[in-house]
HTML snippet that shows the backbone in 3Dmol.js (N, CA, C, O; Angstrom):
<script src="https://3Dmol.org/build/3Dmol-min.js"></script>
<div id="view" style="width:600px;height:400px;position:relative"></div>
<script>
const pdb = `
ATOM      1  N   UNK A   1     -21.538  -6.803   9.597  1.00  0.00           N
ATOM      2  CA  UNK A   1     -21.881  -7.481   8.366  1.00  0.00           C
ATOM      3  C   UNK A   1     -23.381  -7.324   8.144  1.00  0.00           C
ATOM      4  O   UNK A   1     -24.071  -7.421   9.159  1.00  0.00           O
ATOM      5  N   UNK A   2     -23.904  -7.133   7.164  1.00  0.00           N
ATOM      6  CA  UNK A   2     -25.491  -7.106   6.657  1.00  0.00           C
ATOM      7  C   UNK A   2     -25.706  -8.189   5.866  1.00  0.00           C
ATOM      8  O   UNK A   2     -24.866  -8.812   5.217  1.00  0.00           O
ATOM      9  N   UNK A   3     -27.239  -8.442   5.980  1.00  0.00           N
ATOM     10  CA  UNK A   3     -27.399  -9.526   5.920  1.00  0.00           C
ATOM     11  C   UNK A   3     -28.037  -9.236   4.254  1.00  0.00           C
ATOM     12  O   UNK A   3     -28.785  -8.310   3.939  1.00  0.00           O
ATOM     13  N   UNK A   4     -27.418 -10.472   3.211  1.00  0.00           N
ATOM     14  CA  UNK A   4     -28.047 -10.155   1.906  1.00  0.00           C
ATOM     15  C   UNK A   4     -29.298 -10.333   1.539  1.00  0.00           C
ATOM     16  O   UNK A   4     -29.690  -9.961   0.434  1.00  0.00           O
ATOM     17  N   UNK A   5     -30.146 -10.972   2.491  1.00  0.00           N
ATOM     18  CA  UNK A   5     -31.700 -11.050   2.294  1.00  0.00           C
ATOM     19  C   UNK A   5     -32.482  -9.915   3.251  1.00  0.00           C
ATOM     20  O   UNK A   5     -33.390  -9.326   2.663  1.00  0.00           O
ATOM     21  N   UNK A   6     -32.337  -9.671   4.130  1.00  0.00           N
ATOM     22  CA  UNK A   6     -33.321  -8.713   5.037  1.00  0.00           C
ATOM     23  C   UNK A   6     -32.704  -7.373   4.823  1.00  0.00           C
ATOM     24  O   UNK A   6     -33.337  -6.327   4.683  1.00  0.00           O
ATOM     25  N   UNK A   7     -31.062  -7.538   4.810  1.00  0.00           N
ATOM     26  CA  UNK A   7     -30.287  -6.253   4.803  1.00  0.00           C
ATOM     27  C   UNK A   7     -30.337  -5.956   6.456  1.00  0.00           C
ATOM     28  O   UNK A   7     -30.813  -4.869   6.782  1.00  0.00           O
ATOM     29  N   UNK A   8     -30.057  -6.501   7.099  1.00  0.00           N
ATOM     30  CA  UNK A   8     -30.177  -5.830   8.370  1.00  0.00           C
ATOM     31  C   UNK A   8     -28.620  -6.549   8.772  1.00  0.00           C
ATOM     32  O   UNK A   8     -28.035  -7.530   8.313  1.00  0.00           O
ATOM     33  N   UNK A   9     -28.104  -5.078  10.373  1.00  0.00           N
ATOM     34  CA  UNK A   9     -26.870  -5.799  10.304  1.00  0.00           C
ATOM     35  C   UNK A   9     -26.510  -6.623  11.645  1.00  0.00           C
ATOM     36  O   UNK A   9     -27.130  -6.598  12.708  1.00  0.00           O
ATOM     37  N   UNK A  10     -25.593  -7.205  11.390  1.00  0.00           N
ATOM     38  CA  UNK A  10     -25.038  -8.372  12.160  1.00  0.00           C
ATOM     39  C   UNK A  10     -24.023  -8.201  12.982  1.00  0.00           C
ATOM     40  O   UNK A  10     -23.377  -7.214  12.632  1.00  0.00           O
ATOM     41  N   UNK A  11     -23.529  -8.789  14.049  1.00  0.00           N
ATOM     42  CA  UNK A  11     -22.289  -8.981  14.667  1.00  0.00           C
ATOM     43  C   UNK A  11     -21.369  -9.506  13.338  1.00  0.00           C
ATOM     44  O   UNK A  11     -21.962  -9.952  12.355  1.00  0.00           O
ATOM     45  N   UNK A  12     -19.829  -9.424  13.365  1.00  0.00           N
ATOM     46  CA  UNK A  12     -19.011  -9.881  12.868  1.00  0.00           C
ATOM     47  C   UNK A  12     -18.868 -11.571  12.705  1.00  0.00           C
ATOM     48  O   UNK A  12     -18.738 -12.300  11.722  1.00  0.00           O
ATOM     49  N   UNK A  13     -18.964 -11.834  14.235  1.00  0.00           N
ATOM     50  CA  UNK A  13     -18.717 -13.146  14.700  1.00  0.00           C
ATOM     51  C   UNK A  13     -20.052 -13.998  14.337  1.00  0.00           C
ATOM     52  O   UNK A  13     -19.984 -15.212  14.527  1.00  0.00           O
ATOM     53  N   UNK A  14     -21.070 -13.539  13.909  1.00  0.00           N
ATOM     54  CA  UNK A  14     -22.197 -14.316  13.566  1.00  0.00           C
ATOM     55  C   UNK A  14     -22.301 -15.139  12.230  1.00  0.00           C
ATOM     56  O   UNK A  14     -21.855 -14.607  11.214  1.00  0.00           O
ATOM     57  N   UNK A  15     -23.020 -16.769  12.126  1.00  0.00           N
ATOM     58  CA  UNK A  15     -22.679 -16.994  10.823  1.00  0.00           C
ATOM     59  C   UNK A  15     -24.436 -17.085  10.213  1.00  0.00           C
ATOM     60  O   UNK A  15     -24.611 -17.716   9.170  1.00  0.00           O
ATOM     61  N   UNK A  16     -25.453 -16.550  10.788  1.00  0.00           N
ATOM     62  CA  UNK A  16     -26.951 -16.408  10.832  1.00  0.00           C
ATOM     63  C   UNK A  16     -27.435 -15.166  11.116  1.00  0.00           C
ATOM     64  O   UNK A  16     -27.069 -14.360  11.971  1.00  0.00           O
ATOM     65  N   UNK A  17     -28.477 -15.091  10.135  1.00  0.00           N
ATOM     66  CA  UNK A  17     -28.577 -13.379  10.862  1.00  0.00           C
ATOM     67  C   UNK A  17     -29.612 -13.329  11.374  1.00  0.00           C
ATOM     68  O   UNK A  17     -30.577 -13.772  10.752  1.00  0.00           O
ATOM     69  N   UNK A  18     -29.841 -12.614  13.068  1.00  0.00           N
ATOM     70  CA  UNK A  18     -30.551 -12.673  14.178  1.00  0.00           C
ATOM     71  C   UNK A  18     -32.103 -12.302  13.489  1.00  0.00           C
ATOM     72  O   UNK A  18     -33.042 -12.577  14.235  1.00  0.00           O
ATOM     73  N   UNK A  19     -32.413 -11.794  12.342  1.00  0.00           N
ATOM     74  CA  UNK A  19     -33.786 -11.193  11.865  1.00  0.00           C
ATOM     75  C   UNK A  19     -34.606 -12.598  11.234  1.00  0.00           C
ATOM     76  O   UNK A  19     -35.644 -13.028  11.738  1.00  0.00           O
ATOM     77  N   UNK A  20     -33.988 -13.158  10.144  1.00  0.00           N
ATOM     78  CA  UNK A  20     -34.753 -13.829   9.006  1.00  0.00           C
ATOM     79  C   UNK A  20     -33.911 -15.071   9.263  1.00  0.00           C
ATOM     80  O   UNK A  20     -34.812 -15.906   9.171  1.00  0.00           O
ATOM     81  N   UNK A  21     -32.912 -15.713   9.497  1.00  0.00           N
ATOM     82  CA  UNK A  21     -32.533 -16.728  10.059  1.00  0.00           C
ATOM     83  C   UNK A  21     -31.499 -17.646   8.568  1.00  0.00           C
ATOM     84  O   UNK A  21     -31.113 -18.794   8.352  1.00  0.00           O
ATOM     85  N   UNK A  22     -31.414 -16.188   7.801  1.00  0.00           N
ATOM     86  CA  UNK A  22     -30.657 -16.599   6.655  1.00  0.00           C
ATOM     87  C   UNK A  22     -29.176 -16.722   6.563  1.00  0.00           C
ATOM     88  O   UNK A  22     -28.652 -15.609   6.508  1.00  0.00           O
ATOM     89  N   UNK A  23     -28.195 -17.869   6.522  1.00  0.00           N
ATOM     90  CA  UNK A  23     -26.723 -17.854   6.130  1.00  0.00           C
ATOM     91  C   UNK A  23     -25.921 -16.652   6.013  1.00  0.00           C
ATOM     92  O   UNK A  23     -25.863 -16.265   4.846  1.00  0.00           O
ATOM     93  N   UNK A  24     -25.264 -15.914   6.866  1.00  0.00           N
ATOM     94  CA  UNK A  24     -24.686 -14.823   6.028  1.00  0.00           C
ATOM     95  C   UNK A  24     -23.206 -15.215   5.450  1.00  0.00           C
ATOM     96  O   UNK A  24     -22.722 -16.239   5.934  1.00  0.00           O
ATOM     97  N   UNK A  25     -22.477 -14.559   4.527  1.00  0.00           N
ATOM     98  CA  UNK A  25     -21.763 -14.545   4.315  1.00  0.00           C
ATOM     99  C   UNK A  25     -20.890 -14.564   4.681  1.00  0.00           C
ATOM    100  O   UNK A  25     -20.830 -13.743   5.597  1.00  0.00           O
ATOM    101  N   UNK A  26     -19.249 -15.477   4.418  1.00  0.00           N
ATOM    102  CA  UNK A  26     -17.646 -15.584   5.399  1.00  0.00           C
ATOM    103  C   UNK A  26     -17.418 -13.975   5.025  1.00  0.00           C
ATOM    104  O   UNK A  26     -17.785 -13.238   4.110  1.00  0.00           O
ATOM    105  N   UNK A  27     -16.827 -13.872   5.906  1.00  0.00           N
ATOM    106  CA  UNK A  27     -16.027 -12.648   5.890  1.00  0.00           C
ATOM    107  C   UNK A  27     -14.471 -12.862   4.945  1.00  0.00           C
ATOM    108  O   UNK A  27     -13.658 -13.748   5.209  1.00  0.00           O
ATOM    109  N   UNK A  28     -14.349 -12.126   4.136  1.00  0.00           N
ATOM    110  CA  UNK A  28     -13.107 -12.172   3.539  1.00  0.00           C
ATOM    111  C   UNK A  28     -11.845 -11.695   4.520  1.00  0.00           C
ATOM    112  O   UNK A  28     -11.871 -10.620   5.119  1.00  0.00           O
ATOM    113  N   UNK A  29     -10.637 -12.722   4.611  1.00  0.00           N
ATOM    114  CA  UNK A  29     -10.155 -12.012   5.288  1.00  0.00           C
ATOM    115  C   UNK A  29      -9.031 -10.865   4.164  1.00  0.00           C
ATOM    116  O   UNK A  29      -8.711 -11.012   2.985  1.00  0.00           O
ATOM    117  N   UNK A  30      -8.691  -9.792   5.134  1.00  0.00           N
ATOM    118  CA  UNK A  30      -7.977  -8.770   4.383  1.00  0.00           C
ATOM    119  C   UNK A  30      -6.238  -8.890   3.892  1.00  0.00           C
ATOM    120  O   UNK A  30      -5.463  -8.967   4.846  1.00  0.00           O
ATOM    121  N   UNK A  31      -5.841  -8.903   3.008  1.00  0.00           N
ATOM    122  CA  UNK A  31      -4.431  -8.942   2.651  1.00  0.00           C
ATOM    123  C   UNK A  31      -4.335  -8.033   2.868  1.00  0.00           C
ATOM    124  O   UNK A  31      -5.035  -7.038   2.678  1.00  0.00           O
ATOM    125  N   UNK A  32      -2.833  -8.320   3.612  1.00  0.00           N
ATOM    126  CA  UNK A  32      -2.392  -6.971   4.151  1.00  0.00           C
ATOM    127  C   UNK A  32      -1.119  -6.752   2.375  1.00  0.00           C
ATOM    128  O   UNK A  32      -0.722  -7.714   1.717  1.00  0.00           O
ATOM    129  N   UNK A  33      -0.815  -5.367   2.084  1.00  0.00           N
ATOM    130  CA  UNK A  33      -0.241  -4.421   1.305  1.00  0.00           C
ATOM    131  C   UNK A  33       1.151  -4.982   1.216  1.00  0.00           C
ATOM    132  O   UNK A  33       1.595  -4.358   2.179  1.00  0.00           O
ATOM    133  N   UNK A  34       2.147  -5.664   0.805  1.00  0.00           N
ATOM    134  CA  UNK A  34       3.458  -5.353   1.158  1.00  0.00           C
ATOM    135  C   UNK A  34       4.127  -4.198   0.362  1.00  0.00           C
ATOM    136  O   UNK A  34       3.913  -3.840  -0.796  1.00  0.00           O
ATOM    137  N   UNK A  35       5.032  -3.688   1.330  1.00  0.00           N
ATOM    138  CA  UNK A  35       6.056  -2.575   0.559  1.00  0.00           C
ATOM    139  C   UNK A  35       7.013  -3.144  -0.407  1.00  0.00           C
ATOM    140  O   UNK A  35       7.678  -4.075   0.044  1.00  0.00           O
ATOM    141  N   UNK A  36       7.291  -2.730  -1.901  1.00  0.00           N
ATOM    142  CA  UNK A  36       8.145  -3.050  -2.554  1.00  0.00           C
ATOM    143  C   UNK A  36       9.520  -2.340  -2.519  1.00  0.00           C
ATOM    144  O   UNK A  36       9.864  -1.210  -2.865  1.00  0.00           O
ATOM    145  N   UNK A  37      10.338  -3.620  -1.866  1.00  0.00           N
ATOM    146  CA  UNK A  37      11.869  -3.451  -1.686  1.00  0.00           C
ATOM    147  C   UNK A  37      12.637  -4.127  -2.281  1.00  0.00           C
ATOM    148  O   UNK A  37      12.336  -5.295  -2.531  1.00  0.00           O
ATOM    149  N   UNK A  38      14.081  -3.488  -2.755  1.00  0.00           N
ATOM    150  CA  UNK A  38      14.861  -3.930  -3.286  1.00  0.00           C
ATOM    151  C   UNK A  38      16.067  -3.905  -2.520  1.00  0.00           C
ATOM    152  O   UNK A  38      16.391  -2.775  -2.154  1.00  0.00           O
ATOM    153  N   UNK A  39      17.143  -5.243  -2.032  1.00  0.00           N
ATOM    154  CA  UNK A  39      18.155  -5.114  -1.380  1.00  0.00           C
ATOM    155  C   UNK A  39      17.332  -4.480   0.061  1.00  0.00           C
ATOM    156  O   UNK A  39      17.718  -3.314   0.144  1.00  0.00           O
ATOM    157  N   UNK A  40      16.749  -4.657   0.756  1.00  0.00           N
ATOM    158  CA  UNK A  40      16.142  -3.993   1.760  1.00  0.00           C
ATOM    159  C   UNK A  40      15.854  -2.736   2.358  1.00  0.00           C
ATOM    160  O   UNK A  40      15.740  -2.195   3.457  1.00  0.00           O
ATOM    161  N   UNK A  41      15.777  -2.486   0.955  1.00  0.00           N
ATOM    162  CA  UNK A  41      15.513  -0.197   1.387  1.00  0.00           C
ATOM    163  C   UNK A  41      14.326  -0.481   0.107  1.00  0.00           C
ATOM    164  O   UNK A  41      14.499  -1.145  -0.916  1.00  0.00           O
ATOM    165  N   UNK A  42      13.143   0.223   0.521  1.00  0.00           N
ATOM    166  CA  UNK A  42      12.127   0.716  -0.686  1.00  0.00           C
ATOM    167  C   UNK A  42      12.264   1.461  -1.725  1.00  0.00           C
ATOM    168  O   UNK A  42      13.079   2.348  -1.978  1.00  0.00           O
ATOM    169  N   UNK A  43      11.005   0.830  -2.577  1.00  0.00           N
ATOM    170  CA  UNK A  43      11.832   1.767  -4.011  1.00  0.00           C
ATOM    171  C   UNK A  43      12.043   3.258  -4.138  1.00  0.00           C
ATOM    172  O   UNK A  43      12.715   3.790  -5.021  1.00  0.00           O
ATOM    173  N   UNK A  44      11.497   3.785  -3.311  1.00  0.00           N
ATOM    174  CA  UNK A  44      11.410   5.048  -3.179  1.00  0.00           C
ATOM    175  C   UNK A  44      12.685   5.617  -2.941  1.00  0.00           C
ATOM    176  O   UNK A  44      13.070   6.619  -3.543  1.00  0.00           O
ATOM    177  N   UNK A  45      13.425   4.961  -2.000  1.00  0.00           N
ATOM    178  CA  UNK A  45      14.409   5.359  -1.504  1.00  0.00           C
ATOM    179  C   UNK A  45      15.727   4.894  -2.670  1.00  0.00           C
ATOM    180  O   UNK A  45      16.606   5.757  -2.659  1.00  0.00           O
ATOM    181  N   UNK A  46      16.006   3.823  -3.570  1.00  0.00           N
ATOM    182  CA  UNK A  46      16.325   3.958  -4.452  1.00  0.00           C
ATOM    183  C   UNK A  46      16.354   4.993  -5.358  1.00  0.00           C
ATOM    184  O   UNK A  46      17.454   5.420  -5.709  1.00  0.00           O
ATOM    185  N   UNK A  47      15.044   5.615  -5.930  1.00  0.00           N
ATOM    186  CA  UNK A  47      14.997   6.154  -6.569  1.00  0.00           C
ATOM    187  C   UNK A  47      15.794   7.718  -6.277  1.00  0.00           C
ATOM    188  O   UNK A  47      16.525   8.400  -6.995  1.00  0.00           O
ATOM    189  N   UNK A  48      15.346   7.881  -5.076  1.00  0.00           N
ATOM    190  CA  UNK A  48      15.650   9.447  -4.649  1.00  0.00           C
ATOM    191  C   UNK A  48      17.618   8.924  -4.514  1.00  0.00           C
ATOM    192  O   UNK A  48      18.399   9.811  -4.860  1.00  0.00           O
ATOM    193  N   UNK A  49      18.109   7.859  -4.138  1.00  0.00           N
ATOM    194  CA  UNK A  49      19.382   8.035  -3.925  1.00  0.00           C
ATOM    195  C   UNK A  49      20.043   8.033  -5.906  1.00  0.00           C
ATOM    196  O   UNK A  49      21.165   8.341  -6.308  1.00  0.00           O
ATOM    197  N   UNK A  50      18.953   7.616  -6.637  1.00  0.00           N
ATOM    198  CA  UNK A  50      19.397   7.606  -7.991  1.00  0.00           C
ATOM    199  C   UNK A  50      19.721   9.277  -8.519  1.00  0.00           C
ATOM    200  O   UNK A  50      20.811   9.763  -8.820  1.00  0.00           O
ATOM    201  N   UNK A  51      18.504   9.865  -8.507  1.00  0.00           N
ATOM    202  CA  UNK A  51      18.854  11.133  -8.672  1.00  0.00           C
ATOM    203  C   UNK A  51      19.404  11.744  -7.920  1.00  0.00           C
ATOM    204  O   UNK A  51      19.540  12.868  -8.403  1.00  0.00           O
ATOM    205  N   UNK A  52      19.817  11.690  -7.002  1.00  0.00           N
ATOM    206  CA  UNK A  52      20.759  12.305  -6.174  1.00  0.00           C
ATOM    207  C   UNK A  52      21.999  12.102  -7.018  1.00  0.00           C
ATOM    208  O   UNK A  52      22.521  13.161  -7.365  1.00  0.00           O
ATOM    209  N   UNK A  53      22.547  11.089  -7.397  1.00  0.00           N
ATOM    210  CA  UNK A  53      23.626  10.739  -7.830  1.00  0.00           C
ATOM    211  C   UNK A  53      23.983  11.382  -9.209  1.00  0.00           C
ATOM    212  O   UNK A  53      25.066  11.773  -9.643  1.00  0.00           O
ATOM    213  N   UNK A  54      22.551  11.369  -9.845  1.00  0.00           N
ATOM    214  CA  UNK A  54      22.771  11.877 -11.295  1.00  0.00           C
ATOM    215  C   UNK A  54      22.712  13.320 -11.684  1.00  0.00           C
ATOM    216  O   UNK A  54      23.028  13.786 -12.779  1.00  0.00           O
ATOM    217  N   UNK A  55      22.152  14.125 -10.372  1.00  0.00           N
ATOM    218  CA  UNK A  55      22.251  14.918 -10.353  1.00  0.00           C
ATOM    219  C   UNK A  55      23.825  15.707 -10.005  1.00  0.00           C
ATOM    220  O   UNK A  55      24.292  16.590 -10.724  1.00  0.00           O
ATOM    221  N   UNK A  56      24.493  15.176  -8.757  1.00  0.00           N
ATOM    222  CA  UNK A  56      25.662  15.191  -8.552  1.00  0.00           C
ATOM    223  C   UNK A  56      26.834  15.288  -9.688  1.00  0.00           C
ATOM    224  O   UNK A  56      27.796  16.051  -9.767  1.00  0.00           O
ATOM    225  N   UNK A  57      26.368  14.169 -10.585  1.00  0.00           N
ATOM    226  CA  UNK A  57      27.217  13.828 -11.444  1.00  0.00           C
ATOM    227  C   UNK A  57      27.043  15.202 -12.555  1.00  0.00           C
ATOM    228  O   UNK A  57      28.038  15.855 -12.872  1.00  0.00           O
ATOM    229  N   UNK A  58      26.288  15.385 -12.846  1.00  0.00           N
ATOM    230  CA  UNK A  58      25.752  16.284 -14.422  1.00  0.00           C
ATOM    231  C   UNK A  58      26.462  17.637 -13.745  1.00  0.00           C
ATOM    232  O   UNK A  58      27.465  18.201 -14.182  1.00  0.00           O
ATOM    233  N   UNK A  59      25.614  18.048 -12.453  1.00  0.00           N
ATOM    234  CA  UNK A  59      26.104  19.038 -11.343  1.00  0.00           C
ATOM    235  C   UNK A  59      28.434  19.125 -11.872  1.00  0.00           C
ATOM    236  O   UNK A  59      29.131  20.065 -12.255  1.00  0.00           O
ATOM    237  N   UNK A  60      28.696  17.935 -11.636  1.00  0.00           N
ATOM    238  CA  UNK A  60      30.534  18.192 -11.744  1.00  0.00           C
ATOM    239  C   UNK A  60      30.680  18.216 -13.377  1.00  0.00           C
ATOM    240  O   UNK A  60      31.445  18.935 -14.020  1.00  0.00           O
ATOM    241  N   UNK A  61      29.920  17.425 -13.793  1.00  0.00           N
ATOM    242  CA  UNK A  61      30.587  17.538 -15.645  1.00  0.00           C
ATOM    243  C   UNK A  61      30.203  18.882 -15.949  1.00  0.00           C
ATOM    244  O   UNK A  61      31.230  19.455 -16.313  1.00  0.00           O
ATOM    245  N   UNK A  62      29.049  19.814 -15.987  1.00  0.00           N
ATOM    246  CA  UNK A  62      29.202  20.849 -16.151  1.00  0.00           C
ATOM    247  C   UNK A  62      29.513  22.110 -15.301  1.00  0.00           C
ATOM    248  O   UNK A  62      28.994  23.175 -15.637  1.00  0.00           O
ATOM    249  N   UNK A  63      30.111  22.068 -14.507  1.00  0.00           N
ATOM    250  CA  UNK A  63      30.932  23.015 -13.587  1.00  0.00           C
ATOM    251  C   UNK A  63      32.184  23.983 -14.653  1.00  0.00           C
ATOM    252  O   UNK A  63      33.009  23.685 -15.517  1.00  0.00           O
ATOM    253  N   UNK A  64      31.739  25.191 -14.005  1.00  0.00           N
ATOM    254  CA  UNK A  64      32.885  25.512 -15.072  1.00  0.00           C
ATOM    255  C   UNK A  64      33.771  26.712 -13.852  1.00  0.00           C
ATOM    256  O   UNK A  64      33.429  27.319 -12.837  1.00  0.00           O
ATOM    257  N   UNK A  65      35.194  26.569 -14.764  1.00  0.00           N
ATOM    258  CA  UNK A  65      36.600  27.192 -13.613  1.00  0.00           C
ATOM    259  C   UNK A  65      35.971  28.478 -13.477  1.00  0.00           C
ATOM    260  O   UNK A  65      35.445  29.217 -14.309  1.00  0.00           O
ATOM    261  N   UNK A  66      36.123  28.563 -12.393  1.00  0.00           N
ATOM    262  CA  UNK A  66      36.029  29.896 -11.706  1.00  0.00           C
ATOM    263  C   UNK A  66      37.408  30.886 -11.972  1.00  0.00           C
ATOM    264  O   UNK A  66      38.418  30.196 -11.831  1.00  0.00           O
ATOM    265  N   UNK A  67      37.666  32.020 -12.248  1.00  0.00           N
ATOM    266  CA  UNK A  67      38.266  33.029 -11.739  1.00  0.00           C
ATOM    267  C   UNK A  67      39.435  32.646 -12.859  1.00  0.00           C
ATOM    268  O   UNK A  67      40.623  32.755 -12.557  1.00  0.00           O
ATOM    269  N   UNK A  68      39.120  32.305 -13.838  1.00  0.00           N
ATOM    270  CA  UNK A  68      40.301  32.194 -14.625  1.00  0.00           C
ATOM    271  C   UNK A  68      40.216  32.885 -16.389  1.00  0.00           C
ATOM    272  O   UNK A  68      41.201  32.822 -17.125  1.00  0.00           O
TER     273      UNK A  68
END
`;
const viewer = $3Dmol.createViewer("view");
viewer.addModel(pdb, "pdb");
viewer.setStyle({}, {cartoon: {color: "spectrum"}});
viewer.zoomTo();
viewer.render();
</script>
């Protein structure tokens, strides 16, 4: 952490900074990211099983007879 008056840096765990004897700043703590899921598989994986399907599907409606 650096300190906003001297600019010099600090241990993490410090709440004074060892130079000028000024307050430093809390540390923010970090949010962690969550993955967006639906029914417990990610959207990603939705998606790819979507086109899979629609592809499949379009894939049989336009199929045309062989050998006839």
């Amino acid at each position: 952490m650096t300190c906003t008056k001297c600019n010099t840096w600090n241990p993490d765990d410090k709440t004074y900074c060892w130079r000028c004897q000024a307050e430093l700043p809390k540390p923010q703590p970090k949010v962690e990211k969550k993955a967006r899921t639906f029914a417990g598989l990610p959207t990603w994986m939705w998606l790819a099983m979507a086109l899979i399907f629609i592809a499949s599907f379009f894939g049989q409606c336009f199929m045309l007879p062989v050998g006839q």
